[in-house]
mmCIF file of the C-alpha atoms, coordinates in Angstrom:
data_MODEL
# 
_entry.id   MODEL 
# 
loop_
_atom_site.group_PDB 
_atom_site.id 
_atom_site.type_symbol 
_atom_site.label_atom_id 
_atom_site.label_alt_id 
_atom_site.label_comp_id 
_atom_site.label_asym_id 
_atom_site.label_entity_id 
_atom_site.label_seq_id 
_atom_site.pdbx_PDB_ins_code 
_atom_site.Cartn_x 
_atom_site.Cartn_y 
_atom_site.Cartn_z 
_atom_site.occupancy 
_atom_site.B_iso_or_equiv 
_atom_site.pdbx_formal_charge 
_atom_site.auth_seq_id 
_atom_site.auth_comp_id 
_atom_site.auth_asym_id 
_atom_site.auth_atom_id 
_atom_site.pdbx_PDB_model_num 
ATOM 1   C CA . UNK A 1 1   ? -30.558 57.432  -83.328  1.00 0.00 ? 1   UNK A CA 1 
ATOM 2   C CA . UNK A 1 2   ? -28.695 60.735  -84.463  1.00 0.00 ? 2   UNK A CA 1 
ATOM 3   C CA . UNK A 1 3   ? -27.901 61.901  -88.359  1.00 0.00 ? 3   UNK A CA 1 
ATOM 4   C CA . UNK A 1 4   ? -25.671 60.306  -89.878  1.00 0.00 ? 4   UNK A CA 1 
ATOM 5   C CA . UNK A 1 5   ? -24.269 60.285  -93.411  1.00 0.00 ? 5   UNK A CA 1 
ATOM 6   C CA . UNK A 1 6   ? -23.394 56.167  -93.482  1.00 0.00 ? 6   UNK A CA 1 
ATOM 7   C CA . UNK A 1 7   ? -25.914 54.546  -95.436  1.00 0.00 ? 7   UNK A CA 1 
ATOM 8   C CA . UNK A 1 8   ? -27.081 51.161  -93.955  1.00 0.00 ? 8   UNK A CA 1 
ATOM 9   C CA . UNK A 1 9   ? -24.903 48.951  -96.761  1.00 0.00 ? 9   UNK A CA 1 
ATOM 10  C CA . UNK A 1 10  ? -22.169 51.153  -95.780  1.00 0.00 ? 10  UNK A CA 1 
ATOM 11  C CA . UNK A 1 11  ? -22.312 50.047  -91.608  1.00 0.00 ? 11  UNK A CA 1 
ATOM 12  C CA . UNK A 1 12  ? -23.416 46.489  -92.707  1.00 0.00 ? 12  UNK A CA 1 
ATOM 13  C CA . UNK A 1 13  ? -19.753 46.137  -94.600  1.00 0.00 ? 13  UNK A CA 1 
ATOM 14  C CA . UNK A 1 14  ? -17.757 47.331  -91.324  1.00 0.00 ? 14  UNK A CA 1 
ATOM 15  C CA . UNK A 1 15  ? -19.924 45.167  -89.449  1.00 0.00 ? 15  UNK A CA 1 
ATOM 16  C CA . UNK A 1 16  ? -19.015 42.311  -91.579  1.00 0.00 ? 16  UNK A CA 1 
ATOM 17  C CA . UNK A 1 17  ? -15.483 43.361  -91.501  1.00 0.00 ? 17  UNK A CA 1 
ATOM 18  C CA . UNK A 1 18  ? -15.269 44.119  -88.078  1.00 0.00 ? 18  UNK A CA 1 
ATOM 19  C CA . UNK A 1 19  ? -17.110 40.618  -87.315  1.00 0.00 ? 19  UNK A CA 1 
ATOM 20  C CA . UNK A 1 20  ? -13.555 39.539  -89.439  1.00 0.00 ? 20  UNK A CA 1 
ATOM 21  C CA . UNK A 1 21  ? -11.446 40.903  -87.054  1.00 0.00 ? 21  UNK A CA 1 
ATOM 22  C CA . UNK A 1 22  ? -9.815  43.792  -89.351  1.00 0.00 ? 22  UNK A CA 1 
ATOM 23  C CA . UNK A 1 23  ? -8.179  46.860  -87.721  1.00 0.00 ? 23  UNK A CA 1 
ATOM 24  C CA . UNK A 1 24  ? -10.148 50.095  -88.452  1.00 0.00 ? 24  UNK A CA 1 
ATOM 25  C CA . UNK A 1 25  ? -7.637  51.511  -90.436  1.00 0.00 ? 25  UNK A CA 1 
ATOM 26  C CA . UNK A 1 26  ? -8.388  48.069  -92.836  1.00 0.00 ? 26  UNK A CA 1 
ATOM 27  C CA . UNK A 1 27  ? -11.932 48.823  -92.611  1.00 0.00 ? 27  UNK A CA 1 
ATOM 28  C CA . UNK A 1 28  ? -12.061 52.149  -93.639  1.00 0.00 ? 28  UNK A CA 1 
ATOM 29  C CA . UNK A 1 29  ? -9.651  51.408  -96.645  1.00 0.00 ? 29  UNK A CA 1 
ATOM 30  C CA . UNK A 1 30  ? -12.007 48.395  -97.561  1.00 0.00 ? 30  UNK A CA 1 
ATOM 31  C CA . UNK A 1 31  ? -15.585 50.335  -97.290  1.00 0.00 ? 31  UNK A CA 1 
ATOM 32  C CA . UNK A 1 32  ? -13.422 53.435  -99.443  1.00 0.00 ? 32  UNK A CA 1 
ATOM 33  C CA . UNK A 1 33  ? -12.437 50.620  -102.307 1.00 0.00 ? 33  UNK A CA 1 
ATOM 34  C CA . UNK A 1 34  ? -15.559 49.120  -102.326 1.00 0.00 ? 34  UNK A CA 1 
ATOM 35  C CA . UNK A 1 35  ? -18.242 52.385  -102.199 1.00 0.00 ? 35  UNK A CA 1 
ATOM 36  C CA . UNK A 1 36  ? -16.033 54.550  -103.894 1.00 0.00 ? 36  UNK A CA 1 
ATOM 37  C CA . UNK A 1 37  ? -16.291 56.307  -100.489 1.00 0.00 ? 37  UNK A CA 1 
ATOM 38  C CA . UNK A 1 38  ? -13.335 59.266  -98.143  1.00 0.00 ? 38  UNK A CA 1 
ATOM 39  C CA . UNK A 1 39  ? -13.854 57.525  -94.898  1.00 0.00 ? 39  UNK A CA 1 
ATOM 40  C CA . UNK A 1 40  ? -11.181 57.807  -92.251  1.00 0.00 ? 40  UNK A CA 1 
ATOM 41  C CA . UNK A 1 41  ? -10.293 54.970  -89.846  1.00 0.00 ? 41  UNK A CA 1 
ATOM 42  C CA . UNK A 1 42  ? -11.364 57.293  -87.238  1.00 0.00 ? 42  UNK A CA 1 
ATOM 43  C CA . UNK A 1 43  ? -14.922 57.668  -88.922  1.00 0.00 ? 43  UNK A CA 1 
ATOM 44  C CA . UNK A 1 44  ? -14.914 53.939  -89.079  1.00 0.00 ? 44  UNK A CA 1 
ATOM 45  C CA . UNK A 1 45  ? -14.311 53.848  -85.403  1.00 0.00 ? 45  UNK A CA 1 
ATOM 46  C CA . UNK A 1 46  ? -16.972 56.514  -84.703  1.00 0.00 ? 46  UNK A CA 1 
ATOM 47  C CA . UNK A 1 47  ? -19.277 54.674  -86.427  1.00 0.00 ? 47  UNK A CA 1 
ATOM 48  C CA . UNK A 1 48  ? -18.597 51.472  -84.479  1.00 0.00 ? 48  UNK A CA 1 
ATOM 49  C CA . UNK A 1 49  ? -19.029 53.009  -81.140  1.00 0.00 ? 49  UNK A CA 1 
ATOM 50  C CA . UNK A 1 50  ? -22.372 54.777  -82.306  1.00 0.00 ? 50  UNK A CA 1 
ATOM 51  C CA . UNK A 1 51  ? -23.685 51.075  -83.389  1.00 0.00 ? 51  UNK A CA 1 
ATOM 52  C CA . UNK A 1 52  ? -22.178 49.169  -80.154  1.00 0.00 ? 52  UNK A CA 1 
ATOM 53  C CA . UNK A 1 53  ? -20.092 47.209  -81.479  1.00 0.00 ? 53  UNK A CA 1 
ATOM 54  C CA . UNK A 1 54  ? -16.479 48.953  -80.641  1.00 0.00 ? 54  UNK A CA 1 
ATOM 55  C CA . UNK A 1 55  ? -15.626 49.207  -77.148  1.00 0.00 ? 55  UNK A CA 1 
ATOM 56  C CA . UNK A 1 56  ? -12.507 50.228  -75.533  1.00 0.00 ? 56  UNK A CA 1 
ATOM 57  C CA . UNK A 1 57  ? -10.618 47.100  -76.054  1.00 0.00 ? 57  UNK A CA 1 
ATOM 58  C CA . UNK A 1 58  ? -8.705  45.978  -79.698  1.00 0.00 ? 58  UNK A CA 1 
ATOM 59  C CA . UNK A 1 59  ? -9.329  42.566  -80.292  1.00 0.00 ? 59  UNK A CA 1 
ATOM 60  C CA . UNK A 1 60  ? -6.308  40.189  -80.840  1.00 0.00 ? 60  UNK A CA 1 
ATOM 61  C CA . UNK A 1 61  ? -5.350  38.886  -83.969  1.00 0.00 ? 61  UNK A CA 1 
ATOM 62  C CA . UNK A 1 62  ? -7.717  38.546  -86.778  1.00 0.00 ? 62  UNK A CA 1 
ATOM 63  C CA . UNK A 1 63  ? -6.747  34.131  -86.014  1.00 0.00 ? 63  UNK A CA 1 
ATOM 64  C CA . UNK A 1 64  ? -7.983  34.645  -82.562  1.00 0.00 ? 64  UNK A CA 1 
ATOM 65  C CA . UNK A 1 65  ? -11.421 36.266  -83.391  1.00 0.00 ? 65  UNK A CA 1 
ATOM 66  C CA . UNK A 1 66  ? -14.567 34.376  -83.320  1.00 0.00 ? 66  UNK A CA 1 
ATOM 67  C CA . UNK A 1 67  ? -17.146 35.661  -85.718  1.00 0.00 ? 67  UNK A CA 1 
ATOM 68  C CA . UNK A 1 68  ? -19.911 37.138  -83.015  1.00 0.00 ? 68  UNK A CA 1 
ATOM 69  C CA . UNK A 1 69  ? -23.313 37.733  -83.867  1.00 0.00 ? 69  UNK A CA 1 
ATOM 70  C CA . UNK A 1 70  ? -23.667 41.423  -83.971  1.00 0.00 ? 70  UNK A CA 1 
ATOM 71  C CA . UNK A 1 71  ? -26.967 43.802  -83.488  1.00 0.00 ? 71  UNK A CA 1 
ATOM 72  C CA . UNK A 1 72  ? -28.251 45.507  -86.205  1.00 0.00 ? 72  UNK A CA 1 
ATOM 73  C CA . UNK A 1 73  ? -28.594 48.730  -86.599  1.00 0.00 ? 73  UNK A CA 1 
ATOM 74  C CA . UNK A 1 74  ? -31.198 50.762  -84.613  1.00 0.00 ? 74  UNK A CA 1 
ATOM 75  C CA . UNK A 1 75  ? -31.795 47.128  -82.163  1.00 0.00 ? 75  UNK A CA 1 
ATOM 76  C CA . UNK A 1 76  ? -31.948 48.161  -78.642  1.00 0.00 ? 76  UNK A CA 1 
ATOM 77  C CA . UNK A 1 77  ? -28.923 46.879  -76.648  1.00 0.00 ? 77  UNK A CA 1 
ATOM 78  C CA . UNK A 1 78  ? -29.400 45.456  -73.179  1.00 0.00 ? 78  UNK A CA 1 
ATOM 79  C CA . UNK A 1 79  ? -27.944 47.703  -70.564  1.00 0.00 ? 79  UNK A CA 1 
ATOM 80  C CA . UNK A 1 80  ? -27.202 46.942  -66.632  1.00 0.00 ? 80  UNK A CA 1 
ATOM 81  C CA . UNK A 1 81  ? -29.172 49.023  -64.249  1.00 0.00 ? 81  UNK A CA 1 
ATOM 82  C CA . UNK A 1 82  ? -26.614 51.367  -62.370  1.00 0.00 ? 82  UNK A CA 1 
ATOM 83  C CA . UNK A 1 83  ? -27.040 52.577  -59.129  1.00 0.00 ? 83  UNK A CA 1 
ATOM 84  C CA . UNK A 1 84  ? -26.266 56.639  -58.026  1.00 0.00 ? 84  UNK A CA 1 
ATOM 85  C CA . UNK A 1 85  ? -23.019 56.864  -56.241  1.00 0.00 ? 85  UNK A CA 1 
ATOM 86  C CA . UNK A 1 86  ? -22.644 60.196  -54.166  1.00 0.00 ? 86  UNK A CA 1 
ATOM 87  C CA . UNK A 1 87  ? -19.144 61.533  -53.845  1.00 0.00 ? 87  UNK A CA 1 
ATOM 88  C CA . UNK A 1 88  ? -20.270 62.020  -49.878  1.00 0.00 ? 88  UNK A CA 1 
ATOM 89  C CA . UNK A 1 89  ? -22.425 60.362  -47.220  1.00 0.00 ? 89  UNK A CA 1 
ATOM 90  C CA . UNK A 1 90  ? -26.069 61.027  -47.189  1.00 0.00 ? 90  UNK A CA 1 
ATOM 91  C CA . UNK A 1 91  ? -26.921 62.463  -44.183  1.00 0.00 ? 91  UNK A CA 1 
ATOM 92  C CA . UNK A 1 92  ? -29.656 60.652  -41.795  1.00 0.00 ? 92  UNK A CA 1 
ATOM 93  C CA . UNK A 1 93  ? -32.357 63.151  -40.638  1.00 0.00 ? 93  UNK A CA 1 
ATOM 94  C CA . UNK A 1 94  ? -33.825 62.562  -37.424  1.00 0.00 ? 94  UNK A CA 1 
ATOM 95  C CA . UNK A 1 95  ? -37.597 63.651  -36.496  1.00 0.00 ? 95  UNK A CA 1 
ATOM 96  C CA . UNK A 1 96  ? -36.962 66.670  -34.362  1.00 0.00 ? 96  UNK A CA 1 
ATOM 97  C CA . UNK A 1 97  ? -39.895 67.488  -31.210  1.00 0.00 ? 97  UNK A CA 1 
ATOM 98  C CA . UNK A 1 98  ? -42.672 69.797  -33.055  1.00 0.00 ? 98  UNK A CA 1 
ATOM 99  C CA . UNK A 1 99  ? -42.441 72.964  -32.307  1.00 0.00 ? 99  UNK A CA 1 
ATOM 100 C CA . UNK A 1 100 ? -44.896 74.626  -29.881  1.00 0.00 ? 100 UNK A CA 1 
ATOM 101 C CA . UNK A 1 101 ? -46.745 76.992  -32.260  1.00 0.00 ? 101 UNK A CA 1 
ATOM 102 C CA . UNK A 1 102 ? -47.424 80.805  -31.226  1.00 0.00 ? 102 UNK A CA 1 
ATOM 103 C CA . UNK A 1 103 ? -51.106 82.093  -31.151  1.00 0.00 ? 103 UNK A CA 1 
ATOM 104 C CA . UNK A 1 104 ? -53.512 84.238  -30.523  1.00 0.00 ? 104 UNK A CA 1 
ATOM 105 C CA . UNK A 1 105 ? -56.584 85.081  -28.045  1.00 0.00 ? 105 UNK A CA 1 
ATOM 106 C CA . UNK A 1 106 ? -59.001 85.653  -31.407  1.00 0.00 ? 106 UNK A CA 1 
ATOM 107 C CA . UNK A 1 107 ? -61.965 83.148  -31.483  1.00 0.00 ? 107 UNK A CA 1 
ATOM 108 C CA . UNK A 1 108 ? -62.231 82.428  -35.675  1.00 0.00 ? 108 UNK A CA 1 
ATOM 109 C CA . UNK A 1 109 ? -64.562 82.567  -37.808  1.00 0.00 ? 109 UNK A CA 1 
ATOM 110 C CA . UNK A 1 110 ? -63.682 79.200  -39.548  1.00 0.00 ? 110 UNK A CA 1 
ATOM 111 C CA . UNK A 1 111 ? -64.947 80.588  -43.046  1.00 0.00 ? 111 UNK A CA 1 
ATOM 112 C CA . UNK A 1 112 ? -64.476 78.339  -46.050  1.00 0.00 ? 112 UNK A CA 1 
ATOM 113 C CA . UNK A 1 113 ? -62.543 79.607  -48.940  1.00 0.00 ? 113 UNK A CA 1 
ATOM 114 C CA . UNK A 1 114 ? -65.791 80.181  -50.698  1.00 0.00 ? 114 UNK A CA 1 
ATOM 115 C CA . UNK A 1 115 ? -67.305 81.927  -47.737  1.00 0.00 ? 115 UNK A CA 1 
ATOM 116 C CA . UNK A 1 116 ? -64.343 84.513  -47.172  1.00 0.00 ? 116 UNK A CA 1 
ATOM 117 C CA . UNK A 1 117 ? -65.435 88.448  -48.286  1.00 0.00 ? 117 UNK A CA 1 
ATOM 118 C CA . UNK A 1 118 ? -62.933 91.013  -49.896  1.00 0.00 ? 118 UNK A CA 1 
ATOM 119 C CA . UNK A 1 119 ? -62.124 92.308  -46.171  1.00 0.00 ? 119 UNK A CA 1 
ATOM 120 C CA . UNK A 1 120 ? -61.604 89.240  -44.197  1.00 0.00 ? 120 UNK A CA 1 
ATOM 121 C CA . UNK A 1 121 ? -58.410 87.511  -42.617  1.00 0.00 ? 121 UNK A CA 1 
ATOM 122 C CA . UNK A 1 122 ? -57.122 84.942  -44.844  1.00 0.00 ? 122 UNK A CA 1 
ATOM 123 C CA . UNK A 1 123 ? -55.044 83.467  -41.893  1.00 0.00 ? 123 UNK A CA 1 
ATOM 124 C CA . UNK A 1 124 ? -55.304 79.041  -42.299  1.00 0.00 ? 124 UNK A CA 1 
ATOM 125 C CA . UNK A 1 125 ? -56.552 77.255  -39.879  1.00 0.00 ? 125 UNK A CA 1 
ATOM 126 C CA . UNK A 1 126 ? -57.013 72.706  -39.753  1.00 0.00 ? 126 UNK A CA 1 
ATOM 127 C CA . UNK A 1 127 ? -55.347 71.043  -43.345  1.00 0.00 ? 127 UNK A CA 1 
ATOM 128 C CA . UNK A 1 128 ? -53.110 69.586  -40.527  1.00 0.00 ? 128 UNK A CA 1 
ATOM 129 C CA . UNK A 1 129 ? -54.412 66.139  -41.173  1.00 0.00 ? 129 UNK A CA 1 
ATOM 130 C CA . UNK A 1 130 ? -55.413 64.150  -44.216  1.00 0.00 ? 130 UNK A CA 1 
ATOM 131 C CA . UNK A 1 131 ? -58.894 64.396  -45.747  1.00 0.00 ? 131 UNK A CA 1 
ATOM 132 C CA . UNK A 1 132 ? -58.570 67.630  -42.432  1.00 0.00 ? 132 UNK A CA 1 
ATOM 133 C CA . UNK A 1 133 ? -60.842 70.647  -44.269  1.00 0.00 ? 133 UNK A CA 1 
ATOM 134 C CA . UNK A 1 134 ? -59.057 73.859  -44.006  1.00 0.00 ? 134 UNK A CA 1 
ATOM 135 C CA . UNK A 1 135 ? -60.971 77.053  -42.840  1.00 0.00 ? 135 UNK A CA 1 
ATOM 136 C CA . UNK A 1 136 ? -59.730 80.538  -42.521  1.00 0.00 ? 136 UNK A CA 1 
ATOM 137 C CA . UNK A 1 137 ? -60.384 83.501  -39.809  1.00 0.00 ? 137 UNK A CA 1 
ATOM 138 C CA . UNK A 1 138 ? -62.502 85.689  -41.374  1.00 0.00 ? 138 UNK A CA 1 
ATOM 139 C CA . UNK A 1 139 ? -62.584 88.570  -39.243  1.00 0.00 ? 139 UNK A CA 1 
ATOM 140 C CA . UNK A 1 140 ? -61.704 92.116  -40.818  1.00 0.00 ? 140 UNK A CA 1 
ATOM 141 C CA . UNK A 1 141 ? -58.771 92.478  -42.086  1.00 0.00 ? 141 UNK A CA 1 
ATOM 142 C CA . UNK A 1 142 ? -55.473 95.153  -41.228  1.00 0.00 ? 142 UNK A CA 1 
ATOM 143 C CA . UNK A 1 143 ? -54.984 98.088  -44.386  1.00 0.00 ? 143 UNK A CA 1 
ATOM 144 C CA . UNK A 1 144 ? -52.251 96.705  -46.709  1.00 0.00 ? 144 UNK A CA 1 
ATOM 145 C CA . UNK A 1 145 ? -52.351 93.163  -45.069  1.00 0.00 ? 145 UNK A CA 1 
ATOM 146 C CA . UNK A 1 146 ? -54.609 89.664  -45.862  1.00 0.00 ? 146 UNK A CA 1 
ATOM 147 C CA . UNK A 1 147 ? -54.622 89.205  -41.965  1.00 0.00 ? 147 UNK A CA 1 
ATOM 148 C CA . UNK A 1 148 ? -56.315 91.048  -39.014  1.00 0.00 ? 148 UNK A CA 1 
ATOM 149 C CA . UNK A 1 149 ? -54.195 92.943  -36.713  1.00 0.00 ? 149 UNK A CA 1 
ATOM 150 C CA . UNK A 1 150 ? -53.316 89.987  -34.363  1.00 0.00 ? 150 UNK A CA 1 
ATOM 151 C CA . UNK A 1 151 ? -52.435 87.382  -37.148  1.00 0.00 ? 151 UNK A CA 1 
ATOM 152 C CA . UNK A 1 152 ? -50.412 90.032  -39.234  1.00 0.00 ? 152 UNK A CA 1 
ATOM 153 C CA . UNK A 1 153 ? -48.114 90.172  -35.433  1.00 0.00 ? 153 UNK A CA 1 
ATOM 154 C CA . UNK A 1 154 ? -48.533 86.977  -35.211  1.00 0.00 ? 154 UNK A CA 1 
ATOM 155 C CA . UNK A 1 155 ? -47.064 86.395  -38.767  1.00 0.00 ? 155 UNK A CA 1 
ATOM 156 C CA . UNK A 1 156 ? -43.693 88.398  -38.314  1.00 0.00 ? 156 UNK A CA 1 
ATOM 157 C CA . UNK A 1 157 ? -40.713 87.413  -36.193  1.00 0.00 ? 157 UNK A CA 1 
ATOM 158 C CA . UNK A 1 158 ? -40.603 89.419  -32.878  1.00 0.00 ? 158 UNK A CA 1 
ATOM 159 C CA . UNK A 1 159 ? -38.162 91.359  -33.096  1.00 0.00 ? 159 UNK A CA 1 
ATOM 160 C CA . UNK A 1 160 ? -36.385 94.154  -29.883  1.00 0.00 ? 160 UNK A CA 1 
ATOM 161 C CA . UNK A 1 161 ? -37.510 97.457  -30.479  1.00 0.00 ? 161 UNK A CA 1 
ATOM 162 C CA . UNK A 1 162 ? -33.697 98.815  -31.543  1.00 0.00 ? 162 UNK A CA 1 
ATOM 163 C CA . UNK A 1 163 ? -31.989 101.759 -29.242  1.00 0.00 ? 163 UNK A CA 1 
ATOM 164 C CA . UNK A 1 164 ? -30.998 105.019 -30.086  1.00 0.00 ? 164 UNK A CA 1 
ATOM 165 C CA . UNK A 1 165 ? -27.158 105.085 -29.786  1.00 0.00 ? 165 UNK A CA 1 
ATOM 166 C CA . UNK A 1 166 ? -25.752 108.522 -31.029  1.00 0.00 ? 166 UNK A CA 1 
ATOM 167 C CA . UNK A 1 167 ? -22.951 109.003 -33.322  1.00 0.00 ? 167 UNK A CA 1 
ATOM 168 C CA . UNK A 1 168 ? -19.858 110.287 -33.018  1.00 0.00 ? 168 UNK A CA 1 
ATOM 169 C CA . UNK A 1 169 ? -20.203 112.951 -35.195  1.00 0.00 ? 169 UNK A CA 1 
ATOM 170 C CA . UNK A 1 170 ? -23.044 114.460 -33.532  1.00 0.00 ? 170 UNK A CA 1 
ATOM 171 C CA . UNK A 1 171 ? -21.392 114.276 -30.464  1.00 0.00 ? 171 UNK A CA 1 
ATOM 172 C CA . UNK A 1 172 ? -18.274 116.497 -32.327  1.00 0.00 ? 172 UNK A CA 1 
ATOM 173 C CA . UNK A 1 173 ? -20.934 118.746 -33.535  1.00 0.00 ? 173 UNK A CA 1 
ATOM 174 C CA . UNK A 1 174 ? -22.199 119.127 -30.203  1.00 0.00 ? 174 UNK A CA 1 
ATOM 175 C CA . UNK A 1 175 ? -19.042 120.111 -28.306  1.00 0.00 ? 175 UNK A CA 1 
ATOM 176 C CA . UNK A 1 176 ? -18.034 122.185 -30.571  1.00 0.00 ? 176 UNK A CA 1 
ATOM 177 C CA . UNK A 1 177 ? -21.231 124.457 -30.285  1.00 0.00 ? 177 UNK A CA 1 
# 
């Protein structure tokens, strides 16, 4: 519930009045008189939104009205469960053929976490499947890397070795000379 400055006999008279069928211009006049209060219709109207008893719609005539019975205050109002609507499709994934996995001709050490030294490769190996332990490599490791020397290839994409093409500027330089 947020802060408000409406003490409780103040929202049980525009609930009665409201349960009347008076416009909120009425009620705030009426709660004003009575309370010796400065409420405006639209803090009347506020006030009957915040509560749940004001929706969009005006009712009638005060004649036409049936006296309802309205929550009280702080009562938890029933709500209808609303599904998510996306503004587009969801797209439908289909399983794709795994991927045949590079590797490399090292025989591991299958070390446990606990088992592994400061030097050794920390390159994964099993986890694949549930309950599936996972082991790592273990042999020594490259300078300035966690794997050995074929794992730390193994790790990066392949890439061409790039060609030297010469500018045009040193090719200027050049004829000129």
């Amino acid at each position: 519930m947020e802060p408000t400055n409406w003490a409780p006999e103040h929202s049980d008279a525009l609930r009665e009045h409201l349960a009347k069928g008076l416009s909120f211009s009425q009620i705030a006049k009426a709660i004003n008189s009575r309370f010796n209060t400065t409420y405006s219709r639209n803090a009347a109207l506020g006030r009957a939104r915040r509560m749940g008893l004001a929706g969009d719609e005006r009712p009638a005539s005060p004649l036409e009205t049936k006296p309802a019975t309205l929550p009280r205050v702080g009562e938890a109002r029933p709500t209808e469960a609303r599904l998510a609507t996306f503004p587009w499709p969801v797209p439908v994934f289909k399983r794709g053929k795994p991927k045949k996995l590079r590797c490399v001709k090292i025989e591991p050490r299958y070390l446990s976490l606990i088992d592994l030294a400061h030097g050794d490769c920390r390159y994964p190996y099993g986890g694949d499947e549930e309950g599936e332990a996972i082991t790592f490599c273990g042999h020594p490791r490259r300078t300035g890397s966690s794997y050995c020397t074929p794992h730390f290839h193994l790790s990066r994409i392949p890439t061409p070795p790039l060609e030297c093409v010469p500018s045009a500027a040193s090719l200027r330089v050049v004829e000129a000379a």
